[in-house]
C-alpha positions in Angstrom: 0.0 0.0 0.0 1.4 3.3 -0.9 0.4 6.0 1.6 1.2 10.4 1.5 2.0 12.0 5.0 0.1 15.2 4.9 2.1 16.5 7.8 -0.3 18.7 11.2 -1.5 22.0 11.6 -1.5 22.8 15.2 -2.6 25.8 16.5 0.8 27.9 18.1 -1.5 30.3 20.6 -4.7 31.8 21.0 -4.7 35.1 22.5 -7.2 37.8 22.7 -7.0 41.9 21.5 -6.7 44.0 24.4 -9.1 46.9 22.5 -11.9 45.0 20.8 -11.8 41.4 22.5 -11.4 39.3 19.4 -10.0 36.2 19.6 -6.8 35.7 17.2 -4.7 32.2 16.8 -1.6 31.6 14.7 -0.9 28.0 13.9 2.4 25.9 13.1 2.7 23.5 10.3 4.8 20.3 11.2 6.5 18.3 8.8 7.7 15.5 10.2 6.3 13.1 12.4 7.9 9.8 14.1 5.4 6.9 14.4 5.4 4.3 16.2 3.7 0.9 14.6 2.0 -1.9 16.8 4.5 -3.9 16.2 7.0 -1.9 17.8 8.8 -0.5 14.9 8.8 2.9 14.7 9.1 5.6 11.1 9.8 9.0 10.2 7.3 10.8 7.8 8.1 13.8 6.2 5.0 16.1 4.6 4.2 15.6 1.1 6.3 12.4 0.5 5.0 9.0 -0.6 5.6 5.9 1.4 5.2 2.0 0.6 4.4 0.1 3.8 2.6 -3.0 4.1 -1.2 -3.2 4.1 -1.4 -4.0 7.7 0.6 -0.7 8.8 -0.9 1.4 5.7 -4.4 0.8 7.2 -2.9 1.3 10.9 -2.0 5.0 9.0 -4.8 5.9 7.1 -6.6 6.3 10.9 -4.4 8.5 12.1 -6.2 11.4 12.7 -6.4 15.1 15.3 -8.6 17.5 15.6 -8.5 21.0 14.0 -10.6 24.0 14.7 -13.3 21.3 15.8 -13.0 18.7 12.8 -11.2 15.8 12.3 -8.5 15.8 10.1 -6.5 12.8 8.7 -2.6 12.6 8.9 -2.8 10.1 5.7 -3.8 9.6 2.8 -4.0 6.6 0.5 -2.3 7.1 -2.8 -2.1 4.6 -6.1 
């Protein structure tokens, strides 16, 4: 199976203007990510790259997920 790491948007800060109250956030994009596999072994994606991994670790991939701004978003993506 041939998975894409889409690499994270996390969300840096939230803070709050001091005049008008409004709620501002600035966010961080990470690239790469170390997983760890059930099996114990563990591998370094990097955003935008395509991997080969067996079908047993690509589906352990593909639900992978965290939430942003309230959704679910997923880390993977399968790719032919």
């Amino acid at each position: 199976m041939r998975v894409k790491f889409n690499g994270i948007k996390k969300q840096a800060r939230r803070s709050g203007c001091t005049s008008c109250g409004r709620r501002m956030s600035s966010y961080t994009f990470e690239r790469e990510k170390v997983i760890f596999f059930p099996t114990g072994a563990r591998k370094l994606f990097v955003a935008g790259e395509i991997y080969e991994v067996s079908d047993e670790d690509g589906l352990f991939l593909l639900e992978q997920r965290y939430d942003q701004q309230d959704q679910k978003t997923y880390m993977f993506e399968q790719v032919k």
